[in-house]
C-alpha positions as CSV (number, residue, x, y, z in Angstrom):
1,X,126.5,7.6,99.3
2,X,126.4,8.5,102.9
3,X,127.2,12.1,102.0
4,X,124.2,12.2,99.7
5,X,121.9,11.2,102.5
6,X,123.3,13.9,104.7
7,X,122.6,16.6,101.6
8,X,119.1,15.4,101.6
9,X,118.7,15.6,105.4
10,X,119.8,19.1,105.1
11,X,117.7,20.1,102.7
12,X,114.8,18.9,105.1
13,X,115.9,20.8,107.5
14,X,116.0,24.0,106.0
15,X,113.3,23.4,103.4
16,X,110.6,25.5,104.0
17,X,107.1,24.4,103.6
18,X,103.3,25.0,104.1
19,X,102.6,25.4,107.7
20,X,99.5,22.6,107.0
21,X,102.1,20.1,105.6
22,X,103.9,20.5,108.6
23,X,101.1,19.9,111.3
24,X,100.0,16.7,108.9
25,X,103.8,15.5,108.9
26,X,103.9,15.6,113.0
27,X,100.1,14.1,113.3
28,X,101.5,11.4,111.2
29,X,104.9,11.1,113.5
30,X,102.3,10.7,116.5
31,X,100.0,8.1,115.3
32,X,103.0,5.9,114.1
33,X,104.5,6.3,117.2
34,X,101.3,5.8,119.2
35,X,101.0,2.7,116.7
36,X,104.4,0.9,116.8
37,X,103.9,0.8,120.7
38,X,100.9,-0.7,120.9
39,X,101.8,-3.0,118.7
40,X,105.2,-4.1,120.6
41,X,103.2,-4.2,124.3
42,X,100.4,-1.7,124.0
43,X,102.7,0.4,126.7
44,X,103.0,-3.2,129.3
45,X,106.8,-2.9,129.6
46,X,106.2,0.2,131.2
47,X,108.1,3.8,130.0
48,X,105.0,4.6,128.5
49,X,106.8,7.8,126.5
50,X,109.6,5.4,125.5
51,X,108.3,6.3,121.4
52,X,107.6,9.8,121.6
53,X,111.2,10.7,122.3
54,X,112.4,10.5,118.7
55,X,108.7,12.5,117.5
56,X,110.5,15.3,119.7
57,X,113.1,15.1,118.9
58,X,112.8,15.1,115.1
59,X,110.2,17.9,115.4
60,X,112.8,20.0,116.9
61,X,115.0,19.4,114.5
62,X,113.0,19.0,111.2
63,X,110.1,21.3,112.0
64,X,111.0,24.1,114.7
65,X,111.2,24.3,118.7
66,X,106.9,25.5,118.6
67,X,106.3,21.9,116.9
68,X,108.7,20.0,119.1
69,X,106.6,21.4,121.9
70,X,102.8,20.7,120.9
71,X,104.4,17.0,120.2
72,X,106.1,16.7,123.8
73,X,102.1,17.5,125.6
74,X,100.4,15.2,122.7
75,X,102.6,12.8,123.4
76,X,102.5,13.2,127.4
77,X,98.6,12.8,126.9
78,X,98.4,10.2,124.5
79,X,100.8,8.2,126.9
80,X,99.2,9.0,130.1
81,X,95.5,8.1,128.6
82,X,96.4,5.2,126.5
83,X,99.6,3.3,128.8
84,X,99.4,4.8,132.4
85,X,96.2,4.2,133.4
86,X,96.5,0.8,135.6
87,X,99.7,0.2,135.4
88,X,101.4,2.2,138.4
89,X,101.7,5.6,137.1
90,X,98.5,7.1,138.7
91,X,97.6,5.3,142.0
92,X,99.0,8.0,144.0
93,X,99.5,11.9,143.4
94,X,103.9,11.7,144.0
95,X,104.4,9.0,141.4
96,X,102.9,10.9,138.8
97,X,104.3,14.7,139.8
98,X,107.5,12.7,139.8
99,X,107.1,11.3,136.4
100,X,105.7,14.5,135.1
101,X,109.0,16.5,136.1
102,X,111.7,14.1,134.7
103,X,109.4,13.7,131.4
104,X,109.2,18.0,131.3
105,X,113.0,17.8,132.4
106,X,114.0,15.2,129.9
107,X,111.8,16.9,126.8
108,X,113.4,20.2,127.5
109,X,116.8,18.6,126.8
110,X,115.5,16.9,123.7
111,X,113.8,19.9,122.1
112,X,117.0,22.4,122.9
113,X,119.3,19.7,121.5
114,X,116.9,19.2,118.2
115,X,116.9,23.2,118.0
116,X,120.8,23.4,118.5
117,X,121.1,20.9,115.9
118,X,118.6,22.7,113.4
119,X,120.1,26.2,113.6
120,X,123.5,25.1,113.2
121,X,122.4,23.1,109.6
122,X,120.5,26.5,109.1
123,X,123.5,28.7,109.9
124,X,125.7,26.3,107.7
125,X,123.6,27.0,105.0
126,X,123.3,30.2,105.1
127,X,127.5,30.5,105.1
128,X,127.3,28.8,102.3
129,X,125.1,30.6,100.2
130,X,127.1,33.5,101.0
131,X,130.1,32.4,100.2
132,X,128.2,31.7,96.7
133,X,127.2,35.1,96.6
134,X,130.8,36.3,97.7
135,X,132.1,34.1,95.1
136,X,130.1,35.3,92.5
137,X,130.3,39.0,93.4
138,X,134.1,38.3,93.4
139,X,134.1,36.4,89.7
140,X,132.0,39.8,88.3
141,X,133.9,42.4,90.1
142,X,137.3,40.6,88.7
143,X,135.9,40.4,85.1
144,X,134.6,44.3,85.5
145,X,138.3,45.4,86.8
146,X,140.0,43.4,83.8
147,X,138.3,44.8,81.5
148,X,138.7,48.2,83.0
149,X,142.3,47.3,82.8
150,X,141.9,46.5,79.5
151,X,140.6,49.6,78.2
152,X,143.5,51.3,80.1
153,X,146.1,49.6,78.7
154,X,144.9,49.7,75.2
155,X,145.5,53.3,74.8
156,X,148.9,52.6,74.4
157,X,151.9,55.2,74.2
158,X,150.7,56.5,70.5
159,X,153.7,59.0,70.4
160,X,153.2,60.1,74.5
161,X,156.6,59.4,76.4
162,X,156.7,55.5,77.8
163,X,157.8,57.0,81.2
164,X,154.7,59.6,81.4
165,X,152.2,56.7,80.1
166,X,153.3,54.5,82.8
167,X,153.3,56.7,85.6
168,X,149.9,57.5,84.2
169,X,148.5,54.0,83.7
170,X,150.0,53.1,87.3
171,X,148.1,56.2,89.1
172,X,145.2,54.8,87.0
173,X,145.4,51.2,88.2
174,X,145.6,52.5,92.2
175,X,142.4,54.4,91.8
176,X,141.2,51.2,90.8
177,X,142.8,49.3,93.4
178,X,141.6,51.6,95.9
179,X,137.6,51.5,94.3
180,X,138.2,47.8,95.5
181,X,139.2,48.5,98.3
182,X,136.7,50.9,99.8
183,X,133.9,48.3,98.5
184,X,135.6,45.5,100.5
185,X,136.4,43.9,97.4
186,X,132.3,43.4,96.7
187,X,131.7,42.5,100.5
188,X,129.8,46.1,100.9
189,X,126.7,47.8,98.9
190,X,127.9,51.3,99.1
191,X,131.3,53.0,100.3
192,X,131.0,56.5,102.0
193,X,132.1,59.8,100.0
194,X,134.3,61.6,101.7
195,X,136.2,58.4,102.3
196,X,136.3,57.9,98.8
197,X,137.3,61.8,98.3
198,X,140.3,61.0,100.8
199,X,141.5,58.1,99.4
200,X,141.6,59.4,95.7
201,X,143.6,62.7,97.0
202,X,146.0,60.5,98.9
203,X,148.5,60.5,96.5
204,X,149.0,64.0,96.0
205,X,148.8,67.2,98.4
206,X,145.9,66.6,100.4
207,X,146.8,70.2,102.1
208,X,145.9,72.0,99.5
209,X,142.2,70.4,99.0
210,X,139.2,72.0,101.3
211,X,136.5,69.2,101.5
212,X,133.1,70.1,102.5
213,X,130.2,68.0,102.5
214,X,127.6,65.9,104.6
215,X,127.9,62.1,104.9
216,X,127.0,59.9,101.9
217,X,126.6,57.0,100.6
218,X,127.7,56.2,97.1
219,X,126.1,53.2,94.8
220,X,128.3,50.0,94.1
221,X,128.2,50.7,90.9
222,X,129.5,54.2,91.0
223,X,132.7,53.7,92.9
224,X,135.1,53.0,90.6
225,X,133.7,55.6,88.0
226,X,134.1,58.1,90.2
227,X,137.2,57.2,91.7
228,X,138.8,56.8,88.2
229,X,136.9,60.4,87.6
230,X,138.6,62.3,90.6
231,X,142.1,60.4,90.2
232,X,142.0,62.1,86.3
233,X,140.7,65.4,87.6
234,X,143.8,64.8,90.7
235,X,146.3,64.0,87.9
236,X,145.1,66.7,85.3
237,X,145.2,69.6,88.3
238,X,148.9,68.9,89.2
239,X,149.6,68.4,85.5
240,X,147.9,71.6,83.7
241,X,145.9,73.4,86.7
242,X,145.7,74.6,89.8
243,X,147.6,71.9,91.8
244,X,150.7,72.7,89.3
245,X,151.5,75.9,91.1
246,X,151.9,76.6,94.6
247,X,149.3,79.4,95.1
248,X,146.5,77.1,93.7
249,X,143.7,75.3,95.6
250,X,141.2,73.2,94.9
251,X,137.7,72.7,97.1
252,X,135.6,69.4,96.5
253,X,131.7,70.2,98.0
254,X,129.1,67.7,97.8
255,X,125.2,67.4,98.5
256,X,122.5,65.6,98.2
257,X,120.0,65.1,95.7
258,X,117.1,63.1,94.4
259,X,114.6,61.4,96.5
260,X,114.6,57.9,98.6
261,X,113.9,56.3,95.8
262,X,116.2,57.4,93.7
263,X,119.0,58.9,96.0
264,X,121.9,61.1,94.2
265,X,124.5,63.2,95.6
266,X,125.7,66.8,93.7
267,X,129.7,67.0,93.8
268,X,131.6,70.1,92.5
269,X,134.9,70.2,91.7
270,X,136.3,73.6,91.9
271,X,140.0,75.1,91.3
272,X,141.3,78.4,91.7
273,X,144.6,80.0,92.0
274,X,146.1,77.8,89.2
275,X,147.4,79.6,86.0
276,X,144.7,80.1,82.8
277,X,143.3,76.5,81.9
278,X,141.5,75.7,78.2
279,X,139.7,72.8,77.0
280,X,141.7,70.2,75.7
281,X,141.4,69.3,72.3
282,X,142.8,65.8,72.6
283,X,140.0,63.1,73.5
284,X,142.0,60.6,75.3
285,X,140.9,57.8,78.0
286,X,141.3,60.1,80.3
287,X,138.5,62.5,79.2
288,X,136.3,59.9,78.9
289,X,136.5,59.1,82.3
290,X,135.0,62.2,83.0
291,X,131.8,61.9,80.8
292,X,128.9,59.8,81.8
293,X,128.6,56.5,82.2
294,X,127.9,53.8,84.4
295,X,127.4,55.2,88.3
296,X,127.8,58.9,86.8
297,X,124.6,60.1,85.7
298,X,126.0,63.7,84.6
299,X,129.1,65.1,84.2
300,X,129.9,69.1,83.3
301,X,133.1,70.2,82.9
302,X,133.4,74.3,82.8
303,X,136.5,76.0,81.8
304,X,137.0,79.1,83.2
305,X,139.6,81.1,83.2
306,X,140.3,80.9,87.2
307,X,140.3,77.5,87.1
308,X,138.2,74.1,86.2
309,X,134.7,73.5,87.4
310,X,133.8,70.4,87.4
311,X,130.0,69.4,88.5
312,X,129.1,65.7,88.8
313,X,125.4,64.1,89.5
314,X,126.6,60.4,91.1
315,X,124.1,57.3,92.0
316,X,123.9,57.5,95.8
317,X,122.6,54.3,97.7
């Protein structure tokens, strides 16, 4: 019960509502409070702002800190006019200087505890919703990398040697891992290129690679394509091309393209030195990773007899 009444005094506090409904609610607060004392005494027992404490105070924390103040000098006015008058507080000009600077001392206190109060509930809440959206990001980006998993493992040996088809699947499965990874496991919107470039060449000889491009910023969504793209081109080089010999090279250049509204970056994929390559015949998984889909808007393989090209369009951010 008592944590249902703190849920709904949260969501006062960070409800947000017409600025008129607001003035109306603290006009209200006033002429209650203004009300109730003269009902009690009509201000005879003296500590004439004795009600208007609370109305600060609940401003502050309910309202905002620009409320809480216009309350703190109706209320000083309201009190002064309707309970100091005759009753001590203005026969001479100390008493009421004095009473002026503890009430503007004592207000300040109120309204920066009511605003301490109100941004920690709204900071809370904010945390919260985050953690939702982290939550949620995490459920979807789980589900995407099973199923990517899935479609991995489904292609089976069929005839290929178990050993080969596991060292395959596993180098498959780190790409993945690393997609993840650059993305902050859905914490970021975008992971940077050549960090991606460098992380996907890792696992092989990152010598022989000559990188050359400006700083980008690749879409969510086009990470793990395009990480799973350059681990197959990675894995297909030392395999068949020019990463299986020691003379061969390969350079990775990137650019980009599009406009602000729909940015996209130009990477090329070049290898030379390698021995004569042809176009596979065999449509595997892996040469589906390197059509397009998802993140990768176009992809162009050219076989040449010096080597692969390989141009991608991706979805930049």
């Amino acid at each position: 019960m008592a944590r249902v009444g703190l849920e709904q005094v949260k969501r006062l506090i960070v409800a947000h509502r017409p600025w008129w409904v607001n003035w109306a609610v603290l006009a209200a607060a006033l002429l209650l409070a203004t009300g109730l004392r003269l009902a009690v005494d009509a201000g005879s027992g003296g500590f004439p702002f004795l009600t208007y404490y609370p109305v600060v105070l609940l401003s502050a924390v309910f309202l905002g800190g620009e409320y809480a103040a216009v309350a703190a000098v109706a209320s000083a006015a309201a009190a002064v006019h309707l309970f100091g008058n005759g009753r001590g507080l203005l026969t001479t000009p100390a008493i009421p200087l004095a009473i002026a600077a503890l009430y503007a001392m004592t207000i300040l206190v109120v309204i920066a505890t009511g605003q301490v109060l109100r941004r920690l509930v709204q900071e809370n809440e904010a945390h919260l919703k985050q953690q939702e959206t982290f939550n949620a990001e995490l459920q979807h980006r789980t589900k995407n990398a099973l199923q990517i998993m899935r479609a991995l493992i489904a292609r089976g040996p069929r005839g290929e040697d178990p050993a080969s088809y596991f060292e395959t699947l596993a180098g498959r499965l780190d790409a993945l891992a690393k997609a993840n990874e650059l993305l902050r496991f859905g914490a970021l919107e975008s992971a940077e290129l050549g960090a991606m470039i460098k992380a996907a060449i890792s696992p092989f000889d990152a010598a022989r690679f000559e990188l050359d491009g400006p700083p980008c910023q690749v879409a969510r969504q086009a990470v793990t394509p395009l990480m799973l793209a350059l681990h197959e081109l990675c894995t297909n080089s030392t395999k068949y091309g020019a990463l299986s010999v020691d003379a061969g090279m390969v350079a990775v250049k990137w650019g980009t393209a599009g406009d602000a509204a729909h940015p996209g970056i130009e990477l090329v994929w070049r290898e030379t030195g390698g021995p004569r390559v042809r176009q596979p015949t065999h449509r595997g998984l892996g040469t589906r990773l390197l059509t397009p889909h998802s993140g990768l808007a176009a992809v162009h393989q050219d076989w040449r007899p010096e080597g692969l090209v390989c141009s991608m369009t991706v979805i930049g951010a």
